[in-house]
PyMOL Python script that loads the backbone (N, CA, C, O; Angstrom):
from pymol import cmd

cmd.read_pdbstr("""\
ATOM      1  N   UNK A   1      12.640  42.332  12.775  1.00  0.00           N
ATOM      2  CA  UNK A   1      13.589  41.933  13.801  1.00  0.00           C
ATOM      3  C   UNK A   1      14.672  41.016  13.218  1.00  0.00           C
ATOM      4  O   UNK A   1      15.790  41.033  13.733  1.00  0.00           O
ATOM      5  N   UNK A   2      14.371  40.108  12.031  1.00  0.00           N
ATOM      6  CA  UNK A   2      15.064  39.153  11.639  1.00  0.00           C
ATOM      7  C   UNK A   2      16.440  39.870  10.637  1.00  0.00           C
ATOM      8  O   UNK A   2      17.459  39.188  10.537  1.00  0.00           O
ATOM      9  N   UNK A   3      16.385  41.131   9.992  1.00  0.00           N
ATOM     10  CA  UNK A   3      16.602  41.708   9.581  1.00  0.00           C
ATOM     11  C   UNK A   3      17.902  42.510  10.703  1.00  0.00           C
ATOM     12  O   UNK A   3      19.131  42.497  10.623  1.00  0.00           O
ATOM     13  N   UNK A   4      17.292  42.930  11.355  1.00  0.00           N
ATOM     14  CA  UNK A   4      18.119  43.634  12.569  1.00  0.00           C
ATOM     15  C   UNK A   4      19.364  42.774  12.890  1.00  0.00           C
ATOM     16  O   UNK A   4      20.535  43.142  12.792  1.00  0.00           O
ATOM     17  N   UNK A   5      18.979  41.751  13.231  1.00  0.00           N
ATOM     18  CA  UNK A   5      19.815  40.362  13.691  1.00  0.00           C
ATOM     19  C   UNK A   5      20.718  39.933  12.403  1.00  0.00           C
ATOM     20  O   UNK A   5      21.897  39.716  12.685  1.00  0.00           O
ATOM     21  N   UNK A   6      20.427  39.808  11.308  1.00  0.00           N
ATOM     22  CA  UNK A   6      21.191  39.713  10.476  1.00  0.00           C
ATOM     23  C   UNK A   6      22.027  40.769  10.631  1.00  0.00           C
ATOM     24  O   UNK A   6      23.211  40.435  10.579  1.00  0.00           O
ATOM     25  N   UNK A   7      21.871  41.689  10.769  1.00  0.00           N
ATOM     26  CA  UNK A   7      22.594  42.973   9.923  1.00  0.00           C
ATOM     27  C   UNK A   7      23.933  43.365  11.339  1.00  0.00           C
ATOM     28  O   UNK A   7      25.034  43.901  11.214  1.00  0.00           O
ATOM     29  N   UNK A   8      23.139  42.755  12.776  1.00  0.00           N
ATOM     30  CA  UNK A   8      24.100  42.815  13.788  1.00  0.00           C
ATOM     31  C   UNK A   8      25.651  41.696  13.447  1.00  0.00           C
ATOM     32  O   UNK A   8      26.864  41.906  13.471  1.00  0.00           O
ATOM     33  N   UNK A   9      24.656  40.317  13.105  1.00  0.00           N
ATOM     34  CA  UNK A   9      25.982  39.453  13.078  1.00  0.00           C
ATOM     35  C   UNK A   9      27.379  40.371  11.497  1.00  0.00           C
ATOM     36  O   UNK A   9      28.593  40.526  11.362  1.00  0.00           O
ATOM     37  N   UNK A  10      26.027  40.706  10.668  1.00  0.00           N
ATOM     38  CA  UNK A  10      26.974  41.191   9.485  1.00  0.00           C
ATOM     39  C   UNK A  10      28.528  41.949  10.134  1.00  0.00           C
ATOM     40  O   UNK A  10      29.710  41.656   9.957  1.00  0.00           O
ATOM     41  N   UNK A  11      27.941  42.881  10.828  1.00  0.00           N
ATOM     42  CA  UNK A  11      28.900  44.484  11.384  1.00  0.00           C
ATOM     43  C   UNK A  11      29.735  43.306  12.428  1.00  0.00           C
ATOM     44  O   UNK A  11      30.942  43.526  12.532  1.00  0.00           O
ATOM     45  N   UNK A  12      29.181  42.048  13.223  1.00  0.00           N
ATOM     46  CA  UNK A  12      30.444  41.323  14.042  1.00  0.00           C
ATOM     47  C   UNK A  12      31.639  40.862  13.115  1.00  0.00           C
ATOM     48  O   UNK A  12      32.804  41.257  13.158  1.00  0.00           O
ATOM     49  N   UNK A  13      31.137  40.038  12.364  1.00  0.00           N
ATOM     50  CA  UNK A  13      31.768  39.683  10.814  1.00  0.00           C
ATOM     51  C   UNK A  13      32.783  39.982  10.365  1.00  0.00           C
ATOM     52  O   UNK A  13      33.784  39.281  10.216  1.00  0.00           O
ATOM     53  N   UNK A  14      32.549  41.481  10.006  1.00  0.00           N
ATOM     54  CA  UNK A  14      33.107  42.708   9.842  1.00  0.00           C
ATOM     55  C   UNK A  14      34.544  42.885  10.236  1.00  0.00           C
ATOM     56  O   UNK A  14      35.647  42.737   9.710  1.00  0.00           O
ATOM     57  N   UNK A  15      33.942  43.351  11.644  1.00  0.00           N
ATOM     58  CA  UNK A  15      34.715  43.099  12.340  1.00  0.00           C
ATOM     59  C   UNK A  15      35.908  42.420  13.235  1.00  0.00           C
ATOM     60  O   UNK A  15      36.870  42.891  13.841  1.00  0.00           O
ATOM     61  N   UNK A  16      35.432  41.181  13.049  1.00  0.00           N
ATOM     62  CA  UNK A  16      36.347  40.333  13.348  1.00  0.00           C
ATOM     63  C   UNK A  16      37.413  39.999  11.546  1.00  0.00           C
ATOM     64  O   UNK A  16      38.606  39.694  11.566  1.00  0.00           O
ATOM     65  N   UNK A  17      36.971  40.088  10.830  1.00  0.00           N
ATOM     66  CA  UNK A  17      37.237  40.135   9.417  1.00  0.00           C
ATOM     67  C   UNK A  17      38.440  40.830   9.298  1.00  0.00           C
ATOM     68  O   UNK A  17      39.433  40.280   8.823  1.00  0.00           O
ATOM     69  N   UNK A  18      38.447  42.297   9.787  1.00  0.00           N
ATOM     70  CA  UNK A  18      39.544  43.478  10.397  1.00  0.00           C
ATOM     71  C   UNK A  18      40.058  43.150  10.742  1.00  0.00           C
ATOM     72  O   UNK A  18      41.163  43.083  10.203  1.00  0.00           O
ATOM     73  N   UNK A  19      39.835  42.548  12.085  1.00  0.00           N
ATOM     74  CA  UNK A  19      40.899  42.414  12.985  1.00  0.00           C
ATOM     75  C   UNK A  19      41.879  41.292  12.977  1.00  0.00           C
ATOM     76  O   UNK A  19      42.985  41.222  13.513  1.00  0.00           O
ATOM     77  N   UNK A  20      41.134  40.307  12.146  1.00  0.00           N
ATOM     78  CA  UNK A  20      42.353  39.358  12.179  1.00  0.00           C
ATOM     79  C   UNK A  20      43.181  39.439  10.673  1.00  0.00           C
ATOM     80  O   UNK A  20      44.212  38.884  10.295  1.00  0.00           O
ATOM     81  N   UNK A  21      42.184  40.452   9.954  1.00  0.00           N
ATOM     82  CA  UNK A  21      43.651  40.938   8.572  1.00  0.00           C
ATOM     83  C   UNK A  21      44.503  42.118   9.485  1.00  0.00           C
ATOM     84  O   UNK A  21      45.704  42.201   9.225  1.00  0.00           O
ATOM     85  N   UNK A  22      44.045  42.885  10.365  1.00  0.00           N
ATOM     86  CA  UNK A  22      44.925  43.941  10.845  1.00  0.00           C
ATOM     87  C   UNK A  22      46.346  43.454  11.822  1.00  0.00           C
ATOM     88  O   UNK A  22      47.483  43.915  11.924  1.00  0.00           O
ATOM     89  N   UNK A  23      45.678  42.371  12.410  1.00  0.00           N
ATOM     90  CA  UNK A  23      46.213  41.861  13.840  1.00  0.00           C
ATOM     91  C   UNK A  23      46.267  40.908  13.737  1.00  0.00           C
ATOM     92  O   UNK A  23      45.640  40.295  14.601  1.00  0.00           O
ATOM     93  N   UNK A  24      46.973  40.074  12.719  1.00  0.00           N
ATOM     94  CA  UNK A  24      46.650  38.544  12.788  1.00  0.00           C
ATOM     95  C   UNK A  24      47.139  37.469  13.470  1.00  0.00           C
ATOM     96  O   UNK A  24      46.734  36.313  13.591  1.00  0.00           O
ATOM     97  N   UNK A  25      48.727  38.459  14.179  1.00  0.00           N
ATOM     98  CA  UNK A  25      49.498  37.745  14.913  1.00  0.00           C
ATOM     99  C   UNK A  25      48.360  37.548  16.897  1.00  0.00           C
ATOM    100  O   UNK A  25      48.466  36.682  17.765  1.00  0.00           O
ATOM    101  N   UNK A  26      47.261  39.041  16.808  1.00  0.00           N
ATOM    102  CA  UNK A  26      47.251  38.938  17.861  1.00  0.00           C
ATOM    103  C   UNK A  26      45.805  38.288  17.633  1.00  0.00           C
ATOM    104  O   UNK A  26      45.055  38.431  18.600  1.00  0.00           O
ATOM    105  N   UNK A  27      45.225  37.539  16.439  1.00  0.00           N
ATOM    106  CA  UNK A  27      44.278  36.629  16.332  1.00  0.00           C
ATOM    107  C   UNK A  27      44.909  35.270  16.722  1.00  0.00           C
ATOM    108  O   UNK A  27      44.591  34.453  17.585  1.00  0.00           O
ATOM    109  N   UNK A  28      45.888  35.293  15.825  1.00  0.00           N
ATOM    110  CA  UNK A  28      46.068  33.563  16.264  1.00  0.00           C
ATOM    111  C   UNK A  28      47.040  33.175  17.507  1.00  0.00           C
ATOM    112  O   UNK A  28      47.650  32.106  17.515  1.00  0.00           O
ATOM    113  N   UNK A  29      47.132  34.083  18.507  1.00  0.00           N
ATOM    114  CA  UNK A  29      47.497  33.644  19.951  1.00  0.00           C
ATOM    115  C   UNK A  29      46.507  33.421  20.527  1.00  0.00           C
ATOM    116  O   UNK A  29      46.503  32.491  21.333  1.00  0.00           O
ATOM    117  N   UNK A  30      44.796  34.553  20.211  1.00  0.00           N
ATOM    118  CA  UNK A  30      43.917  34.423  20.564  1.00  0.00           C
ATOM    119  C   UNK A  30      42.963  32.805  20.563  1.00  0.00           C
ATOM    120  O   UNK A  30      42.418  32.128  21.434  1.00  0.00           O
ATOM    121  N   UNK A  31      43.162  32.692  18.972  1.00  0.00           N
ATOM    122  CA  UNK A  31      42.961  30.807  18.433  1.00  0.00           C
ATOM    123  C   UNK A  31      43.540  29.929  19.223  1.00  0.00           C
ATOM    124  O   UNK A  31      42.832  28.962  19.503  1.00  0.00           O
ATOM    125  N   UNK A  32      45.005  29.961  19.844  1.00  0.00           N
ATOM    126  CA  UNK A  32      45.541  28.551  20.139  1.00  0.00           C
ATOM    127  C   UNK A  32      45.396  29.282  21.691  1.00  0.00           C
ATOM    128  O   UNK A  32      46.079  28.601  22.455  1.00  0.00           O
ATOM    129  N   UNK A  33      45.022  29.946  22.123  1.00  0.00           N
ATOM    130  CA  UNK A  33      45.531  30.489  23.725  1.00  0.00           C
ATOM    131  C   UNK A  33      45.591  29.033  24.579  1.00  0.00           C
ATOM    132  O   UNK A  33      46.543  28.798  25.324  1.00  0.00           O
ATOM    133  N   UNK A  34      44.551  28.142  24.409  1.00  0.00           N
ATOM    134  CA  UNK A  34      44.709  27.070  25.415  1.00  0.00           C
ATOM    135  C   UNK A  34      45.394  26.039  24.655  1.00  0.00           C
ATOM    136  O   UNK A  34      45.695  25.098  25.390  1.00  0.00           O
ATOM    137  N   UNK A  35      45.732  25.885  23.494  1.00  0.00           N
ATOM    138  CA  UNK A  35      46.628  24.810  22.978  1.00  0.00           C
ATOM    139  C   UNK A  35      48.005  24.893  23.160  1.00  0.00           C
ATOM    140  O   UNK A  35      48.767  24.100  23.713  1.00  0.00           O
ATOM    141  N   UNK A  36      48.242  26.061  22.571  1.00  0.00           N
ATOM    142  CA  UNK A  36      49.553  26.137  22.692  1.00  0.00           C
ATOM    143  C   UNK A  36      50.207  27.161  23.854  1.00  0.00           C
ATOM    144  O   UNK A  36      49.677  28.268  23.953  1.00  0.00           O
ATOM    145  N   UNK A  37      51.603  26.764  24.947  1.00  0.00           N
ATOM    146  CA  UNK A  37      51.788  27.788  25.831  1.00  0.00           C
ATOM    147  C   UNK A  37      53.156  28.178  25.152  1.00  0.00           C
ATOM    148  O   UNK A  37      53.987  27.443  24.619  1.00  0.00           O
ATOM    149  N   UNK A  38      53.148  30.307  25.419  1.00  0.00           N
ATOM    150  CA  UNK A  38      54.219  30.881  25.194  1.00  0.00           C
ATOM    151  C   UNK A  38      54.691  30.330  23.474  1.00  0.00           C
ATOM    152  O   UNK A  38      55.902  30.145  23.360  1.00  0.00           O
ATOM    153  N   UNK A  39      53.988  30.112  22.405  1.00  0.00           N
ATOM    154  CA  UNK A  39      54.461  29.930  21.100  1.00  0.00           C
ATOM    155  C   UNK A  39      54.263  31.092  20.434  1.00  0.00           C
ATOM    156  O   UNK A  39      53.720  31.876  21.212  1.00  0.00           O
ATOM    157  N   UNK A  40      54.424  31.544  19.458  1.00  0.00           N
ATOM    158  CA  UNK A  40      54.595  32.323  18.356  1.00  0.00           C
ATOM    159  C   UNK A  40      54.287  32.175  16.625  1.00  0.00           C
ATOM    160  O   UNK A  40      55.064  31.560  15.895  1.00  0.00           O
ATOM    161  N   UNK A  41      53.620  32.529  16.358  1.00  0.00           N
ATOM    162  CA  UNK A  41      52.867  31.848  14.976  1.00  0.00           C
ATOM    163  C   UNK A  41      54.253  32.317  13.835  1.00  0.00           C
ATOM    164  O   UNK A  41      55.098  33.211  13.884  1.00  0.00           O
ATOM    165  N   UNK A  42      54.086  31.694  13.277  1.00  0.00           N
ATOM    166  CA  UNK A  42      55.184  31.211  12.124  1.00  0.00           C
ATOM    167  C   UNK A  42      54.356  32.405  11.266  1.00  0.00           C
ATOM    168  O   UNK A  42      53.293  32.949  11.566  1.00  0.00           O
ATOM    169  N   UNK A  43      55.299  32.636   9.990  1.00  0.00           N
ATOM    170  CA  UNK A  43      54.929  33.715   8.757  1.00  0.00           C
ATOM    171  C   UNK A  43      54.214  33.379   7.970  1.00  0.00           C
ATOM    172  O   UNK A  43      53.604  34.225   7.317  1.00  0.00           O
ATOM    173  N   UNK A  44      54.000  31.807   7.712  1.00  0.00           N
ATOM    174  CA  UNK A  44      52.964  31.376   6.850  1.00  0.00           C
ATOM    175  C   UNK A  44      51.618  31.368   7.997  1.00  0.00           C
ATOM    176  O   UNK A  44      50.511  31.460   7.467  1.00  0.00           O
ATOM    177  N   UNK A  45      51.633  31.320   8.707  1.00  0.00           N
ATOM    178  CA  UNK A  45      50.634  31.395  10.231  1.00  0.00           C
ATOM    179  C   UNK A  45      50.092  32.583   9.665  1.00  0.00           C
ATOM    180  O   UNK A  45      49.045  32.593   9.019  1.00  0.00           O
ATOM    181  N   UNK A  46      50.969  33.838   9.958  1.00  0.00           N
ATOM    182  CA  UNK A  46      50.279  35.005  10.219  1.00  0.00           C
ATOM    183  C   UNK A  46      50.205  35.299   8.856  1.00  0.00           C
ATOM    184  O   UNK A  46      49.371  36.204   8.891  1.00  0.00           O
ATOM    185  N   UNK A  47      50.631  35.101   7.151  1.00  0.00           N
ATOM    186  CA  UNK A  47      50.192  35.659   6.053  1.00  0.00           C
ATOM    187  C   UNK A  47      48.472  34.691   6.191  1.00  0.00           C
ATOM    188  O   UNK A  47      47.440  35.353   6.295  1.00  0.00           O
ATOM    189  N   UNK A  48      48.434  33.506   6.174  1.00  0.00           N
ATOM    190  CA  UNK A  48      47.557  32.938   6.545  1.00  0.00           C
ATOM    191  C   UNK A  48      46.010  32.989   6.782  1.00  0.00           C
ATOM    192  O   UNK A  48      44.993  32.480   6.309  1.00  0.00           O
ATOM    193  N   UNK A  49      46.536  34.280   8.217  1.00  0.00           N
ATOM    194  CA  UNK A  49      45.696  34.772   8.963  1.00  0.00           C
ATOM    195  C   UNK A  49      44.739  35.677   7.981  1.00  0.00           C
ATOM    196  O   UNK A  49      43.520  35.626   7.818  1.00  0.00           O
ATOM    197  N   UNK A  50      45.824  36.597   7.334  1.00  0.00           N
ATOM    198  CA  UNK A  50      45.944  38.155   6.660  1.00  0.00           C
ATOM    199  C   UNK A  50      44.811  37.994   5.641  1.00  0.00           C
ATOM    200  O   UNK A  50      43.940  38.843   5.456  1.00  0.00           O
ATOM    201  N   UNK A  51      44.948  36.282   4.699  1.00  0.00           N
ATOM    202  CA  UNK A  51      44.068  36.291   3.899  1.00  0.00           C
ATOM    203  C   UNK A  51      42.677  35.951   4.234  1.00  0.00           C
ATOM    204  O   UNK A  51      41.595  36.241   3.722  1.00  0.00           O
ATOM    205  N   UNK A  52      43.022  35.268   5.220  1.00  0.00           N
ATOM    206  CA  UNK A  52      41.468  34.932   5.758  1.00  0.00           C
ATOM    207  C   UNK A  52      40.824  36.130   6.442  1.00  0.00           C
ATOM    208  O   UNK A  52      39.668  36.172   6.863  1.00  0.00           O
ATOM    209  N   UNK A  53      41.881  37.253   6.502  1.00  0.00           N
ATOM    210  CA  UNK A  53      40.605  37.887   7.686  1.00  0.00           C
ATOM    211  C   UNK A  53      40.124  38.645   5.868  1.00  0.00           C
ATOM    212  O   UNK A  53      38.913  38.753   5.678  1.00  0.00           O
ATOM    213  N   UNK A  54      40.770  38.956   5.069  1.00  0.00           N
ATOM    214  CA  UNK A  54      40.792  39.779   3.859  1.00  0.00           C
ATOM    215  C   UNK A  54      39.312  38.692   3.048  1.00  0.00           C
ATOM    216  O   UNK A  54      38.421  39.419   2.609  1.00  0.00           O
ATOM    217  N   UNK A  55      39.104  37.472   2.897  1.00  0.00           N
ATOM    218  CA  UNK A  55      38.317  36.639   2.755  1.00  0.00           C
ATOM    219  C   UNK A  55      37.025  36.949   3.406  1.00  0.00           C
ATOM    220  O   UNK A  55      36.070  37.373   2.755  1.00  0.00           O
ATOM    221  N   UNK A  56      36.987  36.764   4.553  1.00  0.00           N
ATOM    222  CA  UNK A  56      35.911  37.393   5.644  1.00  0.00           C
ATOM    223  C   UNK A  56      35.239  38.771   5.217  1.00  0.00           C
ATOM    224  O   UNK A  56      34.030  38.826   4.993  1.00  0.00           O
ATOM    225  N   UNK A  57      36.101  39.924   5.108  1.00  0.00           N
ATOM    226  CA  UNK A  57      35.628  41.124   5.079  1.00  0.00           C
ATOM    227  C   UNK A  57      34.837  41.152   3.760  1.00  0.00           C
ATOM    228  O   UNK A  57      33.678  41.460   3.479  1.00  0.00           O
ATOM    229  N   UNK A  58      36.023  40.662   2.973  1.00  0.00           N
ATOM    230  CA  UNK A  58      34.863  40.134   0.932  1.00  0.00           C
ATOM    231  C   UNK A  58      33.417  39.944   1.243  1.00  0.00           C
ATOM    232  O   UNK A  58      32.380  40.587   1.078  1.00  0.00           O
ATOM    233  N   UNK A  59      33.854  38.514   1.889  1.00  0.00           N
ATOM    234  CA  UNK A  59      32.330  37.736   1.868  1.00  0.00           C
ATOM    235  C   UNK A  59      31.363  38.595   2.907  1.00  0.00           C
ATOM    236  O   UNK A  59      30.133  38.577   2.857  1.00  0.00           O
ATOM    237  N   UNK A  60      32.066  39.267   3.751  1.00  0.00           N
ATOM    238  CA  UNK A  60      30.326  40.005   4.303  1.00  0.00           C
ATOM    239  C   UNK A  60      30.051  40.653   3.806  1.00  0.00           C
ATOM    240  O   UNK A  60      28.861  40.715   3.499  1.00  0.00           O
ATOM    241  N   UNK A  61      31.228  41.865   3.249  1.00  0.00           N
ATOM    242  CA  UNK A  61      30.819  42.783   2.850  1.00  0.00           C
ATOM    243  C   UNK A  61      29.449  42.659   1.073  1.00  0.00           C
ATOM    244  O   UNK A  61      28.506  43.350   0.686  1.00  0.00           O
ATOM    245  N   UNK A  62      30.180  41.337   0.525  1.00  0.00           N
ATOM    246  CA  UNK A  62      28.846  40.736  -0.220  1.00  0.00           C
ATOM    247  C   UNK A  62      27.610  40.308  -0.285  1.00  0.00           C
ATOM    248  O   UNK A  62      26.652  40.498  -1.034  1.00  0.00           O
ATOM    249  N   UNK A  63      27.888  39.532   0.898  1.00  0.00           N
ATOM    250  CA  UNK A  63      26.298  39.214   1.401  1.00  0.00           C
ATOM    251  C   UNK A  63      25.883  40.077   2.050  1.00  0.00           C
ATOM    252  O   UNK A  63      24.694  39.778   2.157  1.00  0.00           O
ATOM    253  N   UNK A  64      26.143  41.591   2.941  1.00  0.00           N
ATOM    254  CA  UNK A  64      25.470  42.484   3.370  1.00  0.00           C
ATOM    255  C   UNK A  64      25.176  43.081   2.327  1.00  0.00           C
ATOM    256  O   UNK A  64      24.059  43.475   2.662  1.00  0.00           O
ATOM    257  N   UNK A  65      25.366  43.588   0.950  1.00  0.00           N
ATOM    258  CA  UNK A  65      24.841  44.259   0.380  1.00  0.00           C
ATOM    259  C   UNK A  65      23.796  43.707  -0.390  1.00  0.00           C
ATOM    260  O   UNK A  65      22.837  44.279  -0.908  1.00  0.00           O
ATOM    261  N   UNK A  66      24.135  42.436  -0.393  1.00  0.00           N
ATOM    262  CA  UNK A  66      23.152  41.569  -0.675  1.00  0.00           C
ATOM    263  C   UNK A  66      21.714  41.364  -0.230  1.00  0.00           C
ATOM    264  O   UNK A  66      20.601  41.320  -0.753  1.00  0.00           O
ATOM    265  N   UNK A  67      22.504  41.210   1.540  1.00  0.00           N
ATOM    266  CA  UNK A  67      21.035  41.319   2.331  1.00  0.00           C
ATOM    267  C   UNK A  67      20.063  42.160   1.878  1.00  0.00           C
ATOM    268  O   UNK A  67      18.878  41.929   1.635  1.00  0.00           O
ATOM    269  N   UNK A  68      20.946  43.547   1.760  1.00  0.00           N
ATOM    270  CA  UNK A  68      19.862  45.027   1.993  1.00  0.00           C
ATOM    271  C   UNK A  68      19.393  45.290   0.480  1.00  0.00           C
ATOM    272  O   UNK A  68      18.698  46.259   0.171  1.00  0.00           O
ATOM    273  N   UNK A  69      19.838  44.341  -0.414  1.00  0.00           N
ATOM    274  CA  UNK A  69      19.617  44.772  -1.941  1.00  0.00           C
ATOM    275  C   UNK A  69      17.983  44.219  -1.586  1.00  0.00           C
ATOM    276  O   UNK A  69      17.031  44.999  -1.596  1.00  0.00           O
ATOM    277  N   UNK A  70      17.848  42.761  -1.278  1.00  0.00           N
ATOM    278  CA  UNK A  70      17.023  42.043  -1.095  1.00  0.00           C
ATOM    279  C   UNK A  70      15.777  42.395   0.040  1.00  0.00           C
ATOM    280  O   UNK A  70      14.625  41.988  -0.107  1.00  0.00           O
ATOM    281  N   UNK A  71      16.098  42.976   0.846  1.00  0.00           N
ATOM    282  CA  UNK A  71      15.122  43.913   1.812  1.00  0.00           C
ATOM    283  C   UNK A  71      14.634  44.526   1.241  1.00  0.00           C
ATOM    284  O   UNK A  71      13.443  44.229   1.149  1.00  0.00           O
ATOM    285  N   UNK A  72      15.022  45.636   0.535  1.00  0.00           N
ATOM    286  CA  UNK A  72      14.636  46.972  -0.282  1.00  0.00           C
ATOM    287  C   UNK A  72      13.403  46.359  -1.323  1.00  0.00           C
ATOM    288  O   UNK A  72      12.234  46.740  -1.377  1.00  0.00           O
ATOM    289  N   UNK A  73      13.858  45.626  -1.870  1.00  0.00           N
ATOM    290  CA  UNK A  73      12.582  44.702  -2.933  1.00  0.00           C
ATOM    291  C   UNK A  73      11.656  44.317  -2.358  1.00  0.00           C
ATOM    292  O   UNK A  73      10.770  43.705  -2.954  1.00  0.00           O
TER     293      UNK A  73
END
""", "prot")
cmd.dss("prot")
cmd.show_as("cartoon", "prot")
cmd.util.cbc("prot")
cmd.orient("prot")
C-alpha cells in the first residue's frame, strides 16, 4: 500500500511539474490568486516558473525510477 501511495503522489508531481513548465503564466496567477488582484507575472516570473516546473519533472522523474529500482530488489 505504501508503495501505491508513493507512486500516486509521484504521477501528482508529475504533473503539476508539466503544468507549471507548460503553463506557467497560468501557474503563477494560480500562486498569488489571493495576493495579488488583476496583476500579471513579469518574464523573469514566468521563465522562473518554466525552470522550476522543468526542475520538478527531473527530480520525480528520478526518484520514481528510483523508487521502483528499489521495490524490484
Amino acid at each position: 500500500m505504501k508503495f501505491v501511495i508513493q507512486i500516486i503522489i509521484h504521477v501528482l508531481a508529475l504533473g503539476v511539474g508539466l503544468w507549471v513548465t507548460f503553463k506557467p503564466e497560468k501557474a503563477w496567477k494560480f500562486a498569488h490568486r489571493f495576493t495579488v488582484k488583476d496583476a500579471e507575472p513579469t518574464e523573469l516570473a514566468v521563465v522562473l516558473n518554466c525552470i522550476c516546473g522543468i526542475l520538478i519533472v527531473i527530480a520525480t522523474v528520478i526518484s520514481g525510477v528510483l523508487l521502483i529500482l528499489s521495490h524490484i530488489e
